[in-house]
C-alpha positions as CSV (number, residue, x, y, z in Angstrom):
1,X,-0.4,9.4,9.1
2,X,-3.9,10.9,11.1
3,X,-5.0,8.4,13.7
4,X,-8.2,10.1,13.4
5,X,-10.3,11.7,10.5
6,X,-9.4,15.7,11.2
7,X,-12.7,17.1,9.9
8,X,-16.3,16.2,9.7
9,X,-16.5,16.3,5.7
10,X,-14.1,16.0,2.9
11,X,-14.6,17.1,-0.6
12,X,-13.1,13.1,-2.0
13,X,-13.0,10.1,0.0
14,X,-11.5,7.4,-0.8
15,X,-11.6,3.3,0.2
16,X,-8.8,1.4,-0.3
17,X,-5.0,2.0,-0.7
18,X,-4.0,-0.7,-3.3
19,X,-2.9,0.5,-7.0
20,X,-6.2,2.6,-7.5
21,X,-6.7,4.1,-4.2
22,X,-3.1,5.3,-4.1
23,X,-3.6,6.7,-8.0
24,X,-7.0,8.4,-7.3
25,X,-6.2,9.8,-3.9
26,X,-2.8,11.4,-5.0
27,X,-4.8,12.8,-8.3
28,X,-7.8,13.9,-6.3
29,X,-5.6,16.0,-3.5
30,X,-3.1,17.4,-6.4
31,X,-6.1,19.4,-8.0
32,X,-6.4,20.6,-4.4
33,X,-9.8,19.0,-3.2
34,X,-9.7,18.0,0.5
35,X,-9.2,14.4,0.5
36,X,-9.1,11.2,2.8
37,X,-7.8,8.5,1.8
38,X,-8.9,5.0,4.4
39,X,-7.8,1.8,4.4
40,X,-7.7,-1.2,6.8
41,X,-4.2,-2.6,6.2
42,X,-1.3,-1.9,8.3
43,X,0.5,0.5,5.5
44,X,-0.1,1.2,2.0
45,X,-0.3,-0.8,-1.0
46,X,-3.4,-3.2,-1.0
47,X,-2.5,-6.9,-2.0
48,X,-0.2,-6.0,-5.1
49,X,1.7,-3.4,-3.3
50,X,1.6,-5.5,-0.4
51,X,4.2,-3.9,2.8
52,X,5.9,-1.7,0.3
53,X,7.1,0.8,2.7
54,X,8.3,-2.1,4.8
55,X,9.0,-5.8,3.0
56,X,12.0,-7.2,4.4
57,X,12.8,-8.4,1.2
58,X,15.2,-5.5,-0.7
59,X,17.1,-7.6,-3.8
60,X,14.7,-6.2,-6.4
61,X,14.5,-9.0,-8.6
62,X,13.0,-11.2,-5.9
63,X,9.4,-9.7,-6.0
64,X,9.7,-8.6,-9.7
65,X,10.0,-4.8,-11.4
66,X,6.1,-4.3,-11.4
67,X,6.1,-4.9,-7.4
68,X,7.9,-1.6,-7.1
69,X,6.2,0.8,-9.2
70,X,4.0,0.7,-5.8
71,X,6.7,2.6,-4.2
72,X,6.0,5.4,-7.2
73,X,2.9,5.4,-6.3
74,X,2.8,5.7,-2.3
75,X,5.5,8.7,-2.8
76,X,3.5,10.8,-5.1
77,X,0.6,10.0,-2.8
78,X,2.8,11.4,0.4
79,X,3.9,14.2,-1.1
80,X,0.6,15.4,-1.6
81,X,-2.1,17.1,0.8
82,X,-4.1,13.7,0.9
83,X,-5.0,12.8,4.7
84,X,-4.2,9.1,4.9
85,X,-5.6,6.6,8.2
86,X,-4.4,3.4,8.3
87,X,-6.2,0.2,9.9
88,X,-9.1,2.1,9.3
89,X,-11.9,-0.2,8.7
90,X,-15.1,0.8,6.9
91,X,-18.2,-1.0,7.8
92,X,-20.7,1.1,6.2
93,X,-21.5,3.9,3.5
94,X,-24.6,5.0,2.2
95,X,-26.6,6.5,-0.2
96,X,-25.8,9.8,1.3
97,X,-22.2,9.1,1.2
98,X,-21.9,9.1,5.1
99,X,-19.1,6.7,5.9
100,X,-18.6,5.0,9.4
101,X,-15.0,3.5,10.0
102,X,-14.0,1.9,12.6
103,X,-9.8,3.0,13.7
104,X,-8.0,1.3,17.0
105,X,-11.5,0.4,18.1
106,X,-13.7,3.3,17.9
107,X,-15.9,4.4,15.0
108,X,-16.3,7.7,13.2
109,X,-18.9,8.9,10.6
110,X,-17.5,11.3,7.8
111,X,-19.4,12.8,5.3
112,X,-17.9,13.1,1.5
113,X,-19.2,15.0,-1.6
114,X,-17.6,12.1,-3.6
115,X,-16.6,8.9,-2.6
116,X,-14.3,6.5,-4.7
117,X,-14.2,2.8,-3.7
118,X,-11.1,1.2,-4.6
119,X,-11.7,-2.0,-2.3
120,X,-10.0,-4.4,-5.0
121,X,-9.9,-7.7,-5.4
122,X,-10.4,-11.2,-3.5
123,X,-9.4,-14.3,-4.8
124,X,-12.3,-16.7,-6.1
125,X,-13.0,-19.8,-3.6
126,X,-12.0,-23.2,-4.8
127,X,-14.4,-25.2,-2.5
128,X,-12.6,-28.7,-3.4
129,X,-12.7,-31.9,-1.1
130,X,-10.0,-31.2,2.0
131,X,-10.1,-27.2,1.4
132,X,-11.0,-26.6,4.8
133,X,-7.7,-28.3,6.2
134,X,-5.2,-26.9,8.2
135,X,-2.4,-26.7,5.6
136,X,-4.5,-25.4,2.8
137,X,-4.4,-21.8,2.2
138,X,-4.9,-19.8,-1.1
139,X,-2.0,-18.3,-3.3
140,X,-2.6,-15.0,-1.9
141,X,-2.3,-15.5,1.7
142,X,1.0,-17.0,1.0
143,X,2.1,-13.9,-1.3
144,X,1.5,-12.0,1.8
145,X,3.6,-13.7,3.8
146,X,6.0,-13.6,1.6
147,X,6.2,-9.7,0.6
148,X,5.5,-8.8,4.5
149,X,7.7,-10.9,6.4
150,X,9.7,-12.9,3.4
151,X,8.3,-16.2,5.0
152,X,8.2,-18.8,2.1
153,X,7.5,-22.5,2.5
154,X,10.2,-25.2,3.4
155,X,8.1,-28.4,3.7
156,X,6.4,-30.2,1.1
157,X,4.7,-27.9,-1.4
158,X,1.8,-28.1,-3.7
159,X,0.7,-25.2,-5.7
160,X,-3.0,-25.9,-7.6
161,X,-5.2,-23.8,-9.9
162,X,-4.3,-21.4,-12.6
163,X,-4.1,-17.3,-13.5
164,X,-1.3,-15.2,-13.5
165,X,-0.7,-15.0,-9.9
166,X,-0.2,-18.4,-9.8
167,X,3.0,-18.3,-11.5
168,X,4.2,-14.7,-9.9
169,X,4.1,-16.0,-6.8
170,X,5.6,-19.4,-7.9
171,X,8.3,-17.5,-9.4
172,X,8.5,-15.0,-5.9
173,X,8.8,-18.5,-3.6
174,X,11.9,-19.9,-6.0
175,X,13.8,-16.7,-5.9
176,X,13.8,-16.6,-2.1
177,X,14.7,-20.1,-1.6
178,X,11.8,-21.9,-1.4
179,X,10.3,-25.1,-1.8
180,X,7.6,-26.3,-4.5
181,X,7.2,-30.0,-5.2
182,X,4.9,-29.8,-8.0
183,X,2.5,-27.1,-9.5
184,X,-1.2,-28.7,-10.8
185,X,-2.4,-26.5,-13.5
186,X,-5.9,-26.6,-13.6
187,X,-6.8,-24.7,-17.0
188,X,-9.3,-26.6,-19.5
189,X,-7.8,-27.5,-22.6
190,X,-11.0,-25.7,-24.3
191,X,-10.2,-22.5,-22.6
192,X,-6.9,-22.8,-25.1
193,X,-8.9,-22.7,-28.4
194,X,-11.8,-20.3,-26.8
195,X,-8.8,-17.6,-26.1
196,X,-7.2,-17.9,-29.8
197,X,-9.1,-14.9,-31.5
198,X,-7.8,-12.4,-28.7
199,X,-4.2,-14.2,-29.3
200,X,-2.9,-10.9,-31.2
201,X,-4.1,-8.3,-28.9
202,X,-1.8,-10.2,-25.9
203,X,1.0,-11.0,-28.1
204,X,1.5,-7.2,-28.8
205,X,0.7,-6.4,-24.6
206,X,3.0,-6.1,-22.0
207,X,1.8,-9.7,-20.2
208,X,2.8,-11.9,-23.3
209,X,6.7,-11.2,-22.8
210,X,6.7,-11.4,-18.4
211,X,4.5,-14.2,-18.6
212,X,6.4,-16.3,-20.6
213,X,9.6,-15.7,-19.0
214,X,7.9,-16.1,-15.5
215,X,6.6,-19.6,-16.8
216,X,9.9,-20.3,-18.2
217,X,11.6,-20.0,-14.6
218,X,9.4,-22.0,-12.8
219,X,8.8,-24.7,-15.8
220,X,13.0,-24.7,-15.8
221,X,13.3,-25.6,-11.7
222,X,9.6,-27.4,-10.7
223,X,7.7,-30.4,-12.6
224,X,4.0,-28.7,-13.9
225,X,1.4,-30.8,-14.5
226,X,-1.2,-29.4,-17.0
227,X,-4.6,-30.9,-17.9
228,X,-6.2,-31.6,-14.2
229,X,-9.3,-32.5,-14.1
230,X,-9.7,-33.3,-10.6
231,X,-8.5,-31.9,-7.1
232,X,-8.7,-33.1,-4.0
233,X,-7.1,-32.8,-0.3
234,X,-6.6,-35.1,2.2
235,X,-5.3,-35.8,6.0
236,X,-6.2,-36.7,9.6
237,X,-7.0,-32.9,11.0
238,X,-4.2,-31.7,9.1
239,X,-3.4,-31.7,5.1
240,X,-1.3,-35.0,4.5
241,X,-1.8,-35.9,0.6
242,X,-3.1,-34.2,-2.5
243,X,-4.9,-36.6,-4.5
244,X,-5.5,-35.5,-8.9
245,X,-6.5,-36.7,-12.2
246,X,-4.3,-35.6,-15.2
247,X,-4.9,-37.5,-18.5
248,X,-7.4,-40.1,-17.1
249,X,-5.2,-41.0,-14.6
250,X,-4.8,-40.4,-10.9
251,X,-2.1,-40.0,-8.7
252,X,-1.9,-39.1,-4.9
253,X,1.1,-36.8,-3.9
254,X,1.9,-36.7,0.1
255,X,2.0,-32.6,1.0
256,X,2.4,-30.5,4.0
257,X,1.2,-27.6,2.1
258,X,-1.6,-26.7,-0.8
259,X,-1.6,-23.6,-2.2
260,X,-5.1,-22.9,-4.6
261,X,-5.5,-20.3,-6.8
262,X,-8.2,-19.4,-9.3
263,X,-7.9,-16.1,-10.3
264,X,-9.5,-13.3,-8.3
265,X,-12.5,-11.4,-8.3
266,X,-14.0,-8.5,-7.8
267,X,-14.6,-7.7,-3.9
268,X,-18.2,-6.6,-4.0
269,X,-19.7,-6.0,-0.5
270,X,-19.1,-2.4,0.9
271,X,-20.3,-1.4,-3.3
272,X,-23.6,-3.5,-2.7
273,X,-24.2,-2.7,0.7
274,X,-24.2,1.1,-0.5
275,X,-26.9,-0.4,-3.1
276,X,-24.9,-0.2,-6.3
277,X,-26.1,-2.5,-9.2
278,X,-23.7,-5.1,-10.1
279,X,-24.4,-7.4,-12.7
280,X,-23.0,-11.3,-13.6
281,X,-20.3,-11.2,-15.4
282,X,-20.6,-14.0,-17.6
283,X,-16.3,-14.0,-19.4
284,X,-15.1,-13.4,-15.7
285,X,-17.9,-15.4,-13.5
286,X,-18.4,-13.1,-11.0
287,X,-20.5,-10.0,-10.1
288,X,-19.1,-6.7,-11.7
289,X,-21.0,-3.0,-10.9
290,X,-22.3,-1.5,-13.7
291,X,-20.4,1.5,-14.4
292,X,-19.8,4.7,-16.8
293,X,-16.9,5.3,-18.5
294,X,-15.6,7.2,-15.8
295,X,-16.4,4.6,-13.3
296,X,-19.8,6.6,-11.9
297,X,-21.9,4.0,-10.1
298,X,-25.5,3.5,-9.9
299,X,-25.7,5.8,-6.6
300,X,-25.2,9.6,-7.2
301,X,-21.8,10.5,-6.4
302,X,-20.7,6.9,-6.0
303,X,-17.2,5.9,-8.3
304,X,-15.6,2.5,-8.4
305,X,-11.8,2.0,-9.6
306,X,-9.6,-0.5,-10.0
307,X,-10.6,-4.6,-9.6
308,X,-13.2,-3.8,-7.4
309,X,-14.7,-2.4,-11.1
310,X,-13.8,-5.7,-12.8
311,X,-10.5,-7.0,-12.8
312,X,-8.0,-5.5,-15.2
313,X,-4.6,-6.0,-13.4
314,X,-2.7,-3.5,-11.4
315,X,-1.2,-1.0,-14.2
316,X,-5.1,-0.4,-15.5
317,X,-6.6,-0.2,-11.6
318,X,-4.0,2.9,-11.3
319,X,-5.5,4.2,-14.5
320,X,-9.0,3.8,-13.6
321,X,-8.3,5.4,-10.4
322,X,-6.7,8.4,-11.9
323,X,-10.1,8.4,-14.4
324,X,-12.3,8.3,-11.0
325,X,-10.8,11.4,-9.8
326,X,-10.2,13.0,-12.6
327,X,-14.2,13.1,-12.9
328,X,-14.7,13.6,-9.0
329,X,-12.6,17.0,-10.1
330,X,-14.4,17.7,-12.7
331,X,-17.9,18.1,-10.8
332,X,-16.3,19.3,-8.0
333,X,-14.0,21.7,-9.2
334,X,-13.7,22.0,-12.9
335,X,-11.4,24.8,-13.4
336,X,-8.8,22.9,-11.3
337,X,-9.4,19.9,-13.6
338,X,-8.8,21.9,-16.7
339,X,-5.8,23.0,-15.5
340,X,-3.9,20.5,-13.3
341,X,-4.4,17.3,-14.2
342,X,-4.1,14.8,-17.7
343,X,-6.8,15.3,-20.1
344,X,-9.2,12.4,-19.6
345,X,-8.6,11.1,-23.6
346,X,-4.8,10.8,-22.3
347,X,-5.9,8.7,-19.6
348,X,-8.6,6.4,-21.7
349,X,-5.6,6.0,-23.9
350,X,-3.7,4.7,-21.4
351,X,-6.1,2.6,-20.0
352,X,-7.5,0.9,-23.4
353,X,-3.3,0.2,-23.3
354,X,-3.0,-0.8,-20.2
355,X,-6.1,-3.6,-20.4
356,X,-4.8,-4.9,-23.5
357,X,-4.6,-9.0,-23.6
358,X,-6.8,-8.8,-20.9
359,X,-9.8,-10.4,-22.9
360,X,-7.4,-13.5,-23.9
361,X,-5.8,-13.8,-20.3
362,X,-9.6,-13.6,-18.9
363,X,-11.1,-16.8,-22.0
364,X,-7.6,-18.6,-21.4
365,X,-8.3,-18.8,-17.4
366,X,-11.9,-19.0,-16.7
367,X,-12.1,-21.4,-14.2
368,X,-13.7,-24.8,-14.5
369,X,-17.4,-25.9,-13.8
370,X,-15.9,-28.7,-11.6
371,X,-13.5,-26.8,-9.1
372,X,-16.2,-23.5,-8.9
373,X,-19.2,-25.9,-8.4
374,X,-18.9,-28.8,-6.0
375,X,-20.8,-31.5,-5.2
376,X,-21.7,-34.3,-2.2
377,X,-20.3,-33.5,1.1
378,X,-17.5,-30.8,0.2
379,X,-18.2,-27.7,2.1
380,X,-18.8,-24.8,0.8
381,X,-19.9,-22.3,3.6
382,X,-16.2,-22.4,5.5
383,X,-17.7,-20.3,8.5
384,X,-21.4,-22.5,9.1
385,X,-19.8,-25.7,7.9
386,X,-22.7,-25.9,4.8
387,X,-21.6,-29.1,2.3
388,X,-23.0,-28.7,-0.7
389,X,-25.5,-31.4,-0.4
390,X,-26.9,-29.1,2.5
391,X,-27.3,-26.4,-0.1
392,X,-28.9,-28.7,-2.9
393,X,-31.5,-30.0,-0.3
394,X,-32.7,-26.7,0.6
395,X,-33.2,-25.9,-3.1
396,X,-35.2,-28.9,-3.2
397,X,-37.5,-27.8,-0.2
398,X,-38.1,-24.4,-0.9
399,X,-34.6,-22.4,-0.7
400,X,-35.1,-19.6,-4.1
401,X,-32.1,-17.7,-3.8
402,X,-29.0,-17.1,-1.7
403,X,-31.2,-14.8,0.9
404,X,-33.5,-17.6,1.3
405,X,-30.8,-20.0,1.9
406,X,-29.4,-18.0,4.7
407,X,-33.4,-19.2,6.8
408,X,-32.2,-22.6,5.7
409,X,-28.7,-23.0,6.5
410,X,-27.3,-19.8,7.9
411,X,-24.9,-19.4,4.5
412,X,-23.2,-16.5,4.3
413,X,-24.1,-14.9,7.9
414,X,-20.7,-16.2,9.3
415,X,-17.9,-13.6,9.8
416,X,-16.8,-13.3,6.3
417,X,-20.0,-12.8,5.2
418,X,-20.5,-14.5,2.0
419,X,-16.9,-13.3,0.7
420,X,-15.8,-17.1,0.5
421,X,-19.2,-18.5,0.0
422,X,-21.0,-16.4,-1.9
423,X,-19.7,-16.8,-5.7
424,X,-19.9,-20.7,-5.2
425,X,-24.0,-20.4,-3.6
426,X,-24.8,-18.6,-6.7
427,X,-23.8,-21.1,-8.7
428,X,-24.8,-24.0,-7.3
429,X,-28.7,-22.8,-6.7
430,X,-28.4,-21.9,-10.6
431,X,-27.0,-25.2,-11.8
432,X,-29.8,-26.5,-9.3
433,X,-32.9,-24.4,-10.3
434,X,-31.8,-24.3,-14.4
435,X,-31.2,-20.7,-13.9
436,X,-29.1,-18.1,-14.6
437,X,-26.5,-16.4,-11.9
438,X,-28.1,-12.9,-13.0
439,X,-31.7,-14.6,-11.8
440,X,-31.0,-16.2,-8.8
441,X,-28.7,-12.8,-7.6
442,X,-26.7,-12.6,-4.6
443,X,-26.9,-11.7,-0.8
444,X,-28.6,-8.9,0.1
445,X,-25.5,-7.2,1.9
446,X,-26.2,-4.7,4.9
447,X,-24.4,-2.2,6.7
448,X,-21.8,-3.4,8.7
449,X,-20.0,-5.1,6.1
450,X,-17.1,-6.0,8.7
451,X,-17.6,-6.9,12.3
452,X,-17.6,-4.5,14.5
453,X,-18.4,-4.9,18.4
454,X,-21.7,-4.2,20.4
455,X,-19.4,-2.1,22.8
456,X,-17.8,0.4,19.6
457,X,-21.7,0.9,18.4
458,X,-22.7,1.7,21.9
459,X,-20.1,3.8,22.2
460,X,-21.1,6.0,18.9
461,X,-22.0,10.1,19.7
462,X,-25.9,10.2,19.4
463,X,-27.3,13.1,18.9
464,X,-31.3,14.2,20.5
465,X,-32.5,13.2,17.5
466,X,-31.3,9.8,17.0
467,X,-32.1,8.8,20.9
468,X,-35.6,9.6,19.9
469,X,-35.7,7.6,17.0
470,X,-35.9,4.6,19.5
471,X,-36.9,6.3,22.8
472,X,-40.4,5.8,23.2
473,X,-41.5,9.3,25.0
């Protein structure tokens, strides 16, 4: 692994080592284009693959068949001539497709002829009473725990929300030992009906059977409440109780731990930054670029793959990356393309296969207006401490849109810059203004996209022409 980029400019770079990355990298350096492959974790694998090359846990079964197909993936990737940097962090990319990353805490700008972003997912907030507490974390943080140091909880355990991942990781905890009191299943009743006509298409996919044996193991071992209807958290600077409504009636559970989960989404920021169009997705509630069928962006030699695209699962986010590539090769090299790699109906075959059931899985867990929207004095900008009263009264003296918002109450300028915030302040100014998500947009998101320090920018090479940009003379 490079601790540095080795070269100025790179036919095919590419963000992000989870399913797609690791697909479109290994496919991009196989037709022999010079490619780089960053990403800001500690190893390969994103959050699916998470600590592949390293999870202490080795009894297969624990973490599942699909887990390991990542190690597939990271070998065919390493025995390839892809250049690979770890912890490499990238905080801007342009129209231009220059790329600044920052690696062990100085930056470097490289240029590519094609860029593929395969930045993935995040997980949708849940801004519910109590989320803020110490002892409330999201599914996800806990998966990571779990498949990078096998930690799993041992103290009284909540799990809330809905998706598949809920029940993966549900299923991961039990295998290794651990503790769940009760699971809260969050799914509307309606959503059950909604999802019907796409029944067929996920009876004959690959979910249908896992799923229902995953539900089956968990149902068999933990008590599941279905039908919630309200969530809260509660405690004295630390979670203590976990108070819902199932069925018109309430009950009030004590809890050392909460664990929410609503699904995922894509993670939008670098692709926006770079000023790719994204449009609300209306099925998945979230913003989604607007791609080709080859996952071409907006900006000229711009690709996305994998959830970052819209989320499809892991087995399609490999496909998508493979697409990505694939047509990277094509403009870059077409001959090679021809010759060395799938034919790209081979690979749209095996992603209309690979996405199949996705439309029912999406319908059955769309999330609820009442835990994506909240109300009164439940915060829903983590880093500036904005309640969602704050955010209503600012709509009510001027506040448009979220960009507005951030003159009134700093939302989204925190160091996570809108990535917990941002979904819900959309929302909640469109519910406010009797607007659509689409109308009221997003935050306008600028280079750098992660925080970097004064003393790494200072320390950047500038050339003549950039000190007199700002020189006066």
């Amino acid at each position: 692994m490079s601790v540095a980029p080795k070269r100025e400019a790179y036919d095919v770079v590419v963000i992000g080592a989870g399913p797609a990355g690791l697909a479109a990298a290994a496919t991009s350096a196989e037709a022999g284009l010079s490619t780089l492959l960053l990403d800001e974790n500690i190893g390969p694998g994103g959050q699916v693959f998470r600590a592949i090359s390293s999870t202490p846990v080795t009894e297969r079964n624990q973490l599942g068949a699909d887990y390991w197909v990542g190690a597939d993936l990271v070998q065919s990737l390493r025995a390839s001539s892809a250049e690979v940097i770890q912890r490499a962090t990238v905080w801007s990319l342009d129209r231009n497709l220059d790329i600044a990353v920052s690696i062990g805490g100085a930056s470097a700008f490289v240029k590519a002829k094609r860029v593929i972003l395969a930045t993935g997912a995040l997980e949708r907030p849940f801004p519910i009473p109590g989320w803020t507490l110490p002892g409330v974390m999201t599914a996800g943080a806990a998966q990571t725990m779990l498949k990078s140091s096998a930690l799993v909880p041992d103290g009284r355990t909540v799990i809330a929300g809905q998706g598949p991942l809920l029940w993966l990781l549900a299923a991961q905890i039990l295998r290794l030992g651990g503790r769940i009191d009760r699971i809260l299943d969050t799914t509307e009743r309606g959503n059950y009906f909604a999802a019907l006509p796409h029944a067929f298409a996920f009876l004959t996919s690959p979910y249908f059977a896992k799923g229902l044996s995953m539900m089956r193991e968990v149902k068999a071992k933990v008590q599941v409440v279905s039908g919630v209807t309200e969530l809260s958290a509660a405690g004295d600077g630390q979670l203590a109780s976990v108070s819902y409504v199932a069925g018109g009636n309430r009950e009030t559970i004590p809890a050392d731990l909460l664990l929410l989960h609503q699904g995922v989404v894509p993670n939008v920021n670098l692709a926006m930054s770079a000023g790719i169009e994204h449009r609300w997705d209306d099925l998945q509630l979230c913003w989604s670029p607007v791609l080709d069928a080859s996952g071409n962006s907006s900006v000229a030699g711009i690709a996305i793959a994998g959830d970052g695209a819209g989320i499809g699962g892991a087995n399609a986010a490999v496909v998508r990356g493979r697409i990505a590539a694939r047509a990277a090769v094509e403009a870059l090299a077409p001959a090679a393309a021809a010759n060395k790699l799938p034919a790209m109906a081979t690979l749209r075959s095996d992603l209309a296969k690979a996405e199949r059931g996705r439309l029912f899985l999406d319908t059955l867990f769309r999330p609820a207006p009442q835990f994506r929207i909240p109300s009164g004095d439940t915060i829903v900008c983590r880093c500036e401490e904005v309640t969602a009263k704050d955010v209503l009264d600012s709509v009510a003296i001027g506040a448009t849109g979220p960009n507005q918002l951030k003159a009134y109450r700093r939302t989204g300028m925190g160091p996570c810059q809108g990535r917990l915030c941002g979904l819900t302040v959309t929302e909640l100014m469109a519910q406010a203004r009797g607007k659509t998500p689409q109308e009221i947009g997003y935050y306008r998101l600028r280079a750098p996209v992660k925080p970097i320090t004064l003393a790494e920018l200072a320390a950047v090479p500038k050339g003549e022409a950039d000190v007199k940009a700002v020189v006066r003379g």
